[in-house]
PDB file as gemmi writes it, atoms N, CA and C in Angstrom:
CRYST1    1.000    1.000    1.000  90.00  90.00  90.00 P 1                      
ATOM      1  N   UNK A   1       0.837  -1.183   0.000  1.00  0.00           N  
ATOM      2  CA  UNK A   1       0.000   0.000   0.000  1.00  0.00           C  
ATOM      3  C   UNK A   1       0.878   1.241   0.000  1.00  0.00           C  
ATOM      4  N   UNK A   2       0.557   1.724  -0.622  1.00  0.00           N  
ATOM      5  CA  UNK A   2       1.508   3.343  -0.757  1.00  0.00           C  
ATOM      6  C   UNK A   2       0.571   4.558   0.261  1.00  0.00           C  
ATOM      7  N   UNK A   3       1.703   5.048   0.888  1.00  0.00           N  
ATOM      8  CA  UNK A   3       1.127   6.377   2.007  1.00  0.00           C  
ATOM      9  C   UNK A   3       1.173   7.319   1.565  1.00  0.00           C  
ATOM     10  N   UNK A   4       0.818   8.328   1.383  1.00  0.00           N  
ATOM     11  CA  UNK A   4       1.123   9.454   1.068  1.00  0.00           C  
ATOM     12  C   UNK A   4       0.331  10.778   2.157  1.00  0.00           C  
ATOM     13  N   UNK A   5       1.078  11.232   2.451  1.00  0.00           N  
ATOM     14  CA  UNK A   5       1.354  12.308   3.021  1.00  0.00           C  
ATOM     15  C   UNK A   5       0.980  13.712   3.134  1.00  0.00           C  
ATOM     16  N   UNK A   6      -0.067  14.698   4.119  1.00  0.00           N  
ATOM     17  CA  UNK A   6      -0.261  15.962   3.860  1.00  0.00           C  
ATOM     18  C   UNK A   6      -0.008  16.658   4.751  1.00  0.00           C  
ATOM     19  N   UNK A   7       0.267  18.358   4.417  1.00  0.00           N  
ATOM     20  CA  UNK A   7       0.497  19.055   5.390  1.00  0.00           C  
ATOM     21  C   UNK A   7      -0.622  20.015   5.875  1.00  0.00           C  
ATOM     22  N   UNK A   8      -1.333  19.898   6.939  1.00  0.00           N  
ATOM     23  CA  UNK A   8      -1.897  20.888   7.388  1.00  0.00           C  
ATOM     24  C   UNK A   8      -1.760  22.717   6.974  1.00  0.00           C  
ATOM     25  N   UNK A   9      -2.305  23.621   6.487  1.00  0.00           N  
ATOM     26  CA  UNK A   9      -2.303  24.787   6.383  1.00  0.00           C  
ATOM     27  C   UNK A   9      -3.139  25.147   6.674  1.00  0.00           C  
ATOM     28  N   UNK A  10      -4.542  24.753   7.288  1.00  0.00           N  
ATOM     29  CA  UNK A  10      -5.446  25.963   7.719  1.00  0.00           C  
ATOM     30  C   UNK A  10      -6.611  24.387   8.417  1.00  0.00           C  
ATOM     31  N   UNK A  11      -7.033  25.033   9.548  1.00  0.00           N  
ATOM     32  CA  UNK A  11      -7.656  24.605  10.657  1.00  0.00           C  
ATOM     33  C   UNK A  11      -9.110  24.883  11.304  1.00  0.00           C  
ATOM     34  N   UNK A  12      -9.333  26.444  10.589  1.00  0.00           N  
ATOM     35  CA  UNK A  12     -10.486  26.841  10.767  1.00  0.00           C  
ATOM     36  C   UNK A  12     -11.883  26.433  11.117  1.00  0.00           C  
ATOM     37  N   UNK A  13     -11.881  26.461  12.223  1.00  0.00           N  
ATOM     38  CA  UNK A  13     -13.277  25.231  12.569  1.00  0.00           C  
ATOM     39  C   UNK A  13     -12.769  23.708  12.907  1.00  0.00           C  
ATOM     40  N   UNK A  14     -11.532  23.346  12.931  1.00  0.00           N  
ATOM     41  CA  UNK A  14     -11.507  22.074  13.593  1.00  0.00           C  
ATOM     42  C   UNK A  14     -10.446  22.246  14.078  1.00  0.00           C  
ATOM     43  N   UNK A  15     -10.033  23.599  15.307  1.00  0.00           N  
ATOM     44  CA  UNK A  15      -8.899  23.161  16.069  1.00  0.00           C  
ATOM     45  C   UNK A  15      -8.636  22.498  16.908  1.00  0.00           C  
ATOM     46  N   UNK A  16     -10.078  21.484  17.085  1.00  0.00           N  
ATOM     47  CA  UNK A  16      -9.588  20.363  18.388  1.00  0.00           C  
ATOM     48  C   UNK A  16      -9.417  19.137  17.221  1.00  0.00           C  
ATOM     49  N   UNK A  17      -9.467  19.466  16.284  1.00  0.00           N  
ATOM     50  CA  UNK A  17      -8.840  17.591  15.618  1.00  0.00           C  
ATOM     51  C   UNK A  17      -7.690  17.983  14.534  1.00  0.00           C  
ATOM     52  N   UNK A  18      -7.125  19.144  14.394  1.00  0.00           N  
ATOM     53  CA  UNK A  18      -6.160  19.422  13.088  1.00  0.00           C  
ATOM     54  C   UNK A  18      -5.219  20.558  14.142  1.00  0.00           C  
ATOM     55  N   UNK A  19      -3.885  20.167  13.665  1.00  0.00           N  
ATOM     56  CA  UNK A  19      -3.035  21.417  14.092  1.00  0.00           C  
ATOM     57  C   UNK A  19      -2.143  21.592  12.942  1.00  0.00           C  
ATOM     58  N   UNK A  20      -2.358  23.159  12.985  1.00  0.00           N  
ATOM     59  CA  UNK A  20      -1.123  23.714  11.674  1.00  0.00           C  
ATOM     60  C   UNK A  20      -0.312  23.490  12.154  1.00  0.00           C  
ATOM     61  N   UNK A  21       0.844  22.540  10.876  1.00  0.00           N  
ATOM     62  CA  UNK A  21       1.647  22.657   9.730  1.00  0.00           C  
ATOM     63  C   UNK A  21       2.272  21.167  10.654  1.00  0.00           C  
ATOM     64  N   UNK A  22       0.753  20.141  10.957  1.00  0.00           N  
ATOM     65  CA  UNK A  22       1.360  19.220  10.939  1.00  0.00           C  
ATOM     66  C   UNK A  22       1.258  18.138   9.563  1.00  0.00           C  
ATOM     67  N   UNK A  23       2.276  17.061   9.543  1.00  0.00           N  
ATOM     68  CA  UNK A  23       1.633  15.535   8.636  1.00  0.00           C  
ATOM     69  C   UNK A  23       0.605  15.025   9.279  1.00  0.00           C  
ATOM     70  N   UNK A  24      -0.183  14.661   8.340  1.00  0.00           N  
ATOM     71  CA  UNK A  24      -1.367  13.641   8.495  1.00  0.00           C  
ATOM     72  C   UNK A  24      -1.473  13.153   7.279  1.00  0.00           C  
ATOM     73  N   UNK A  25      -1.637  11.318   7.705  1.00  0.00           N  
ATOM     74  CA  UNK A  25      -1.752  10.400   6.951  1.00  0.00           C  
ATOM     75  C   UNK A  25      -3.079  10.394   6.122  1.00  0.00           C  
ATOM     76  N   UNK A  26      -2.965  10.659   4.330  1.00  0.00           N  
ATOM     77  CA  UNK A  26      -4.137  10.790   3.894  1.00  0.00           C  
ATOM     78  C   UNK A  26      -4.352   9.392   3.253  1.00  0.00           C  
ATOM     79  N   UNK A  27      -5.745   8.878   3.441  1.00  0.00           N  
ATOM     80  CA  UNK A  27      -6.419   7.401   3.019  1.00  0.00           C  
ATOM     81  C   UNK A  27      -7.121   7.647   1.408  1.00  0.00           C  
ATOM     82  N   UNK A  28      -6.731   6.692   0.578  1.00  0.00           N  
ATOM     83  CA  UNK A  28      -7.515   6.990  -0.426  1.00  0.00           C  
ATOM     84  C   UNK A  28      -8.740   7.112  -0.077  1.00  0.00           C  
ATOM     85  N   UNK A  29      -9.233   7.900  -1.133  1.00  0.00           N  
ATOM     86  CA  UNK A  29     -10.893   8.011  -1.205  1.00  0.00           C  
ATOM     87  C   UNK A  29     -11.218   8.605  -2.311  1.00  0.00           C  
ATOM     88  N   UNK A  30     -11.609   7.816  -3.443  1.00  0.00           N  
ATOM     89  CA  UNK A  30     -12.275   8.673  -4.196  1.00  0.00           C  
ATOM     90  C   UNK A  30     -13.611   9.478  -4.722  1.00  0.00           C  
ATOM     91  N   UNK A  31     -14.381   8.983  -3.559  1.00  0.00           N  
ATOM     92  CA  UNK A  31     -15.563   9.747  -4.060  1.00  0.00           C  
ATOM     93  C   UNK A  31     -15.371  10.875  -3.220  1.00  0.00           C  
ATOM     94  N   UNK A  32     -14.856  11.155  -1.729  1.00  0.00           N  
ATOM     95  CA  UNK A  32     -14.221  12.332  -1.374  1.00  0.00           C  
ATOM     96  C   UNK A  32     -13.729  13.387  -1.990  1.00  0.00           C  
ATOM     97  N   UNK A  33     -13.034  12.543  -3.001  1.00  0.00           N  
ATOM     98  CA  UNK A  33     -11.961  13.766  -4.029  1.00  0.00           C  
ATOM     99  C   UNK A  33     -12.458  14.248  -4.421  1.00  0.00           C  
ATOM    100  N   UNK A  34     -13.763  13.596  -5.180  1.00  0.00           N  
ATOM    101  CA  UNK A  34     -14.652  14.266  -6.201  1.00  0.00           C  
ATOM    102  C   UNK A  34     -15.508  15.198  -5.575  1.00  0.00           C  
ATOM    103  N   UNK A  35     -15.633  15.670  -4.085  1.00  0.00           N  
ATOM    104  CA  UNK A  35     -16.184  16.171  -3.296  1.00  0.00           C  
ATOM    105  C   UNK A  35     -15.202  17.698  -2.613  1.00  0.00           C  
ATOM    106  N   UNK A  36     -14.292  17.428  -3.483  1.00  0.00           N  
ATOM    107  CA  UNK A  36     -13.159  18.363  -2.594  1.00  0.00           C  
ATOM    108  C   UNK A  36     -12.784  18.613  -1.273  1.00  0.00           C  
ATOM    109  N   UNK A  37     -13.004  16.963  -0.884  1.00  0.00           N  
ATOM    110  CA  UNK A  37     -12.342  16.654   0.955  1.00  0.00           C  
ATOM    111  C   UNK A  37     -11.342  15.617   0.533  1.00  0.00           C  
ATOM    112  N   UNK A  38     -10.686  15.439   1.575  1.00  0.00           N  
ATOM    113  CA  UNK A  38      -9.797  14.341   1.885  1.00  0.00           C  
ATOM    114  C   UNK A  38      -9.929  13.594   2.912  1.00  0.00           C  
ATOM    115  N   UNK A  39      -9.744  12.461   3.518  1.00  0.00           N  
ATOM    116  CA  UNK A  39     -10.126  11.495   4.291  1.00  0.00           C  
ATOM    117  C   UNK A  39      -8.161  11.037   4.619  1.00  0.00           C  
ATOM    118  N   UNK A  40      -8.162  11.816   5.830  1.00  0.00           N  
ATOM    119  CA  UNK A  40      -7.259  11.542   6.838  1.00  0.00           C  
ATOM    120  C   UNK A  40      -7.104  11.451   8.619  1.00  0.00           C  
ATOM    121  N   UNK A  41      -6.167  10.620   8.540  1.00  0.00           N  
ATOM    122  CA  UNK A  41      -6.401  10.184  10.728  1.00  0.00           C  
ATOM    123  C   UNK A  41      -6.145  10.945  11.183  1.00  0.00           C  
ATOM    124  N   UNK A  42      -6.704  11.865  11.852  1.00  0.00           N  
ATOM    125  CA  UNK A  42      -6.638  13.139  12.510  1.00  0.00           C  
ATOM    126  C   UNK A  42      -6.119  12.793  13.816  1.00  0.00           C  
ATOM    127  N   UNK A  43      -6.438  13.869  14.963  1.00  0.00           N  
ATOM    128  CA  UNK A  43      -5.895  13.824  16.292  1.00  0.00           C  
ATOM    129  C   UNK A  43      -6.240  12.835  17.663  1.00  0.00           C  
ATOM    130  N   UNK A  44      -7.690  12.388  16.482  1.00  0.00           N  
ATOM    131  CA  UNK A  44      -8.099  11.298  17.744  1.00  0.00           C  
ATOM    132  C   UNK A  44      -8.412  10.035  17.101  1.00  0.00           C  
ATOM    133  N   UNK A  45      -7.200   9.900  16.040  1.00  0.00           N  
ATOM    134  CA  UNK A  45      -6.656   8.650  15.782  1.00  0.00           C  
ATOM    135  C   UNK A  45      -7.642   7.783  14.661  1.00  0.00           C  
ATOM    136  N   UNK A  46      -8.461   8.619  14.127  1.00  0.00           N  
ATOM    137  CA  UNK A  46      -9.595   7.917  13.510  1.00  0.00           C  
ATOM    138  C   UNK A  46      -9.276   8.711  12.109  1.00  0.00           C  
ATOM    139  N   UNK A  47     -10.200   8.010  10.873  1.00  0.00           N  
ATOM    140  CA  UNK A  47      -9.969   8.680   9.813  1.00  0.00           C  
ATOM    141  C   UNK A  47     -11.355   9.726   9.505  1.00  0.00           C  
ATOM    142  N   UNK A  48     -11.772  10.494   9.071  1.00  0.00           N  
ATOM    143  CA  UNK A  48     -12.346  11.441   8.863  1.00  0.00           C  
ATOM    144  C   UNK A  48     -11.969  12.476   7.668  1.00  0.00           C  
ATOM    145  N   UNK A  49     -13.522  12.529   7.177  1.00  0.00           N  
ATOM    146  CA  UNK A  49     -13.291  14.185   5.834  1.00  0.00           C  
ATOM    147  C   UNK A  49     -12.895  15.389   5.927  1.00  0.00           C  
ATOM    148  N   UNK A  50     -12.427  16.174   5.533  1.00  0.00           N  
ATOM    149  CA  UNK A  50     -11.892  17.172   6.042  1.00  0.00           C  
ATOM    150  C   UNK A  50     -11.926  18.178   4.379  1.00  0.00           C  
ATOM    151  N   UNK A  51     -12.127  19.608   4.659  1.00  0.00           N  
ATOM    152  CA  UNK A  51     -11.870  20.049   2.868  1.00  0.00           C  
ATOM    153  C   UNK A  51     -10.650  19.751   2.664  1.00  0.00           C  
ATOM    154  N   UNK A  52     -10.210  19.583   1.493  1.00  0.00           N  
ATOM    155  CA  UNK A  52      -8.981  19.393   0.813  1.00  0.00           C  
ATOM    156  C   UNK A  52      -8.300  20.873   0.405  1.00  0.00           C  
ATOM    157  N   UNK A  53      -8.713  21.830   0.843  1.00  0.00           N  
ATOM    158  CA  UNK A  53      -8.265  23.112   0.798  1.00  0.00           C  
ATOM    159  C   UNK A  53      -7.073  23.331   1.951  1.00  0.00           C  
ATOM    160  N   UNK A  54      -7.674  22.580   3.458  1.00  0.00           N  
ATOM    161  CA  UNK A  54      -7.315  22.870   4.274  1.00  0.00           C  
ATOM    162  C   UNK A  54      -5.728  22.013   4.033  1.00  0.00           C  
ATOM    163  N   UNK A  55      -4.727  21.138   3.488  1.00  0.00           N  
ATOM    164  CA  UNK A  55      -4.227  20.470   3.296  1.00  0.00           C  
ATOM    165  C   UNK A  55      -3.265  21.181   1.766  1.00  0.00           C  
ATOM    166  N   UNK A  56      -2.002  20.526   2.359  1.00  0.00           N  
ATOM    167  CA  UNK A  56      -0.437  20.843   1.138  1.00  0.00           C  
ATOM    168  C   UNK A  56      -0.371  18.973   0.912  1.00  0.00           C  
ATOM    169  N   UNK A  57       0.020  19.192  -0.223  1.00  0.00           N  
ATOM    170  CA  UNK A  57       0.780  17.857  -0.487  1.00  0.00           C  
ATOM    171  C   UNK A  57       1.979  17.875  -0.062  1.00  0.00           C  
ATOM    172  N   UNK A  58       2.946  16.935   0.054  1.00  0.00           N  
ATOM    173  CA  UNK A  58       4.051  16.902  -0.044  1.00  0.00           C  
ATOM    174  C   UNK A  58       5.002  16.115  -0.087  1.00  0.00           C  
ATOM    175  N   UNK A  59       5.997  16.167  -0.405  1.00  0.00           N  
ATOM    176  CA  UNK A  59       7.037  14.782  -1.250  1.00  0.00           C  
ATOM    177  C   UNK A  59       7.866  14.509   0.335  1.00  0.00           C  
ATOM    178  N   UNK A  60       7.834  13.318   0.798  1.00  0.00           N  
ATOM    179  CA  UNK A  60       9.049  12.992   1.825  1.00  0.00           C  
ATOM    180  C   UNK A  60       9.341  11.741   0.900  1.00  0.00           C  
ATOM    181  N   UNK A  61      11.044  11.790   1.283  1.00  0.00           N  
ATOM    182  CA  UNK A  61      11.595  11.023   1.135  1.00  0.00           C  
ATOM    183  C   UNK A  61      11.472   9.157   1.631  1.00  0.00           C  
ATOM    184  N   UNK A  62      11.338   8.169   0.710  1.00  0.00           N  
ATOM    185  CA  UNK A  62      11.089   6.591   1.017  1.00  0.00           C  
ATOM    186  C   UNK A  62      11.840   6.429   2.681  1.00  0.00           C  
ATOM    187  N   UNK A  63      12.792   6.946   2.692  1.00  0.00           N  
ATOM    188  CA  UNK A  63      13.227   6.447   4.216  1.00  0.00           C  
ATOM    189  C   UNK A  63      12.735   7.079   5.433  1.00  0.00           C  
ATOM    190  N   UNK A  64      12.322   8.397   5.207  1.00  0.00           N  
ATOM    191  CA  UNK A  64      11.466   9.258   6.469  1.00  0.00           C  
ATOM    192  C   UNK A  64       9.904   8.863   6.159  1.00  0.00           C  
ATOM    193  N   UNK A  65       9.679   8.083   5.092  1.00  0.00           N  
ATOM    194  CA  UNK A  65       8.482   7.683   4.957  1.00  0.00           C  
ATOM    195  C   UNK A  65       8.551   6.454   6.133  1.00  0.00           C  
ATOM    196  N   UNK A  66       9.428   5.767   5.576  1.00  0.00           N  
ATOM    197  CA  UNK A  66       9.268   4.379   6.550  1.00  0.00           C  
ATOM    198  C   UNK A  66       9.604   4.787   7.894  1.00  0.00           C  
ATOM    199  N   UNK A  67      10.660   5.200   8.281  1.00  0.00           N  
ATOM    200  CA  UNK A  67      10.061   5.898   9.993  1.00  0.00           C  
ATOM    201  C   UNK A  67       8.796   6.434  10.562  1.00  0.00           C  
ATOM    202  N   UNK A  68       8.556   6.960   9.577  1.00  0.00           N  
ATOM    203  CA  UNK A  68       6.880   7.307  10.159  1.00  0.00           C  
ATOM    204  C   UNK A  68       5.874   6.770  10.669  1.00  0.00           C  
ATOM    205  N   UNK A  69       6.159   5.196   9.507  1.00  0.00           N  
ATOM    206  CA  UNK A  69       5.430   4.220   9.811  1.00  0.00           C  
ATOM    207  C   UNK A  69       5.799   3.433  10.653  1.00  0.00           C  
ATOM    208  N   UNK A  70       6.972   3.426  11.249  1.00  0.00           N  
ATOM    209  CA  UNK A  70       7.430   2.281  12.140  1.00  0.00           C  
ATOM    210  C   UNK A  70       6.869   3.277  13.429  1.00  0.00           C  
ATOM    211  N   UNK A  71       6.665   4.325  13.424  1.00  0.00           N  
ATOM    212  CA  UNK A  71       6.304   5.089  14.922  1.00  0.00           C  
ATOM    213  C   UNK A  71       4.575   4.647  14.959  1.00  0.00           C  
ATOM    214  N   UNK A  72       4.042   4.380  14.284  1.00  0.00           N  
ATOM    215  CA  UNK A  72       2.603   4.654  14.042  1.00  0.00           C  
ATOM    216  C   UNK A  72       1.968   3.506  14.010  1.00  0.00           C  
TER     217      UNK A  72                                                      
END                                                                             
């Protein structure tokens, strides 16, 4: 399964489950996409929609990828 990775930029209305300018693990979803949310495990460990506005992509490297996952 491939992970891929987002960065928090804006929180507005969910500062008890999102904190800026952290990673959070995003889950495929495509009928989400088509919705302009994303479906990632937020702060209380569960996965959930969120707009996809609020969210950066971003490239980490295969080996800080796999640390991530060995913490998680």
């Amino acid at each position: 399964m491939r992970h891929k990775f987002l960065l928090c930029v804006d929180n507005q209305g969910y500062e008890a489950s999102l904190e800026l300018r952290k990673l959070y693990e995003n889950i495929s979803d495509k009928k989400a996409g088509c919705h302009g949310q994303v479906r990632i495990i937020d702060e209380s460990g569960e996965d959930y929609l969120y707009p996809g506005t609020y969210f950066a992509p971003i490239r980490i490297l295969t080996e800080t990828k796999n640390k991530i996952l060995e913490k998680a």
